[in-house]
N, C-alpha and C positions, 0 to 999 in steps of 0.2 A: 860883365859888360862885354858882346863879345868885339863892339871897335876895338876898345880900348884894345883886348887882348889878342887883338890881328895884327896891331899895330906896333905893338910894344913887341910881339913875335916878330916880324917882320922888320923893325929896328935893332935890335939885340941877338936873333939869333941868324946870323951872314949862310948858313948850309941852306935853311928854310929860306930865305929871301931870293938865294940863287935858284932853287926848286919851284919857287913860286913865278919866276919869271918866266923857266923852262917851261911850266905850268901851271897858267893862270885859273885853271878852276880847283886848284887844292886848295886854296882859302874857302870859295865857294864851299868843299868840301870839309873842313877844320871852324868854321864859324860859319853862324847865322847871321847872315847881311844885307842891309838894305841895298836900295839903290842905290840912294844918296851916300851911304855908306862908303861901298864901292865906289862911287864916283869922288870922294873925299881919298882913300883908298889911291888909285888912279893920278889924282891930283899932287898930292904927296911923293908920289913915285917922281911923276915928270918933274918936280920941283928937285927933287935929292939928285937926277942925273940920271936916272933909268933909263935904259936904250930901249925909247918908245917904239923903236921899229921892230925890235925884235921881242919886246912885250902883245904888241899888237897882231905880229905874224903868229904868235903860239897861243894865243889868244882865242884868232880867228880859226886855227884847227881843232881847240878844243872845244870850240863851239858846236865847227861843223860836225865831227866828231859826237859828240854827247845830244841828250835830249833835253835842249836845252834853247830860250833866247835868246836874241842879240840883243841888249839895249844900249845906243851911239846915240850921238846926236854929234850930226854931221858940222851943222850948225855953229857948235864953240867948240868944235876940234875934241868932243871926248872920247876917249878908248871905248869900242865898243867891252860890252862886261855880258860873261858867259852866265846865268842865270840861271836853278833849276825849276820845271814849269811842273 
C-alpha cells in the first residue's frame, strides 16, 4: 500500500524526511499517490510541525522546475503538490 509505506518512510526514517522537505517530489518519485493522498500527506506534515514555508518554497521550484502540475486549493490553505502529468 504505497500511503501506508510513504508514511511509515517518512515517520521512521529522519534522513528521508529531511530530503523530502528539501524535495518535495521525491515521494512523487518513490511512491504512487493520489491526490488525496498527498493532501493527507501535506496534512500530516503541518500537523507534526513541518516548516510549511520552507516545505511550500521547495515545493514551488520543483514544480516549476519538472513536467509537472500544481494542484493548491487556495481556498483551505493547501500546499500546492508537484504531480506527474
Amino acid at each position: 500500500m504505497p500511503f501506508k509505506d510513504a508514511l511509515a518512510k517518512l515517520v521512521n526514517d529522519s534522513g528521508y524526511r529531511s530530503q523530502a522537505i528539501a524535495d518535495p517530489g521525491l515521494i512523487d518519485k518513490d511512491f504512487d499517490l493520489s491526490v488525496e493522498e498527498y493532501g493527507a500527506l501535506t496534512q500530516a506534515a503541518r500537523l507534526s510541525g513541518v516548516d510549511m514555508n520552507a516545505l511550500d518554497k521547495n515545493l514551488a521550484t520543483a514544480t516549476a522546475a519538472a513536467d509537472t502540475s500544481c494542484c493548491c486549493c487556495c481556498c483551505c490553505g493547501e500546499s500546492g503538490i508537484a504531480l506527474r502529468v
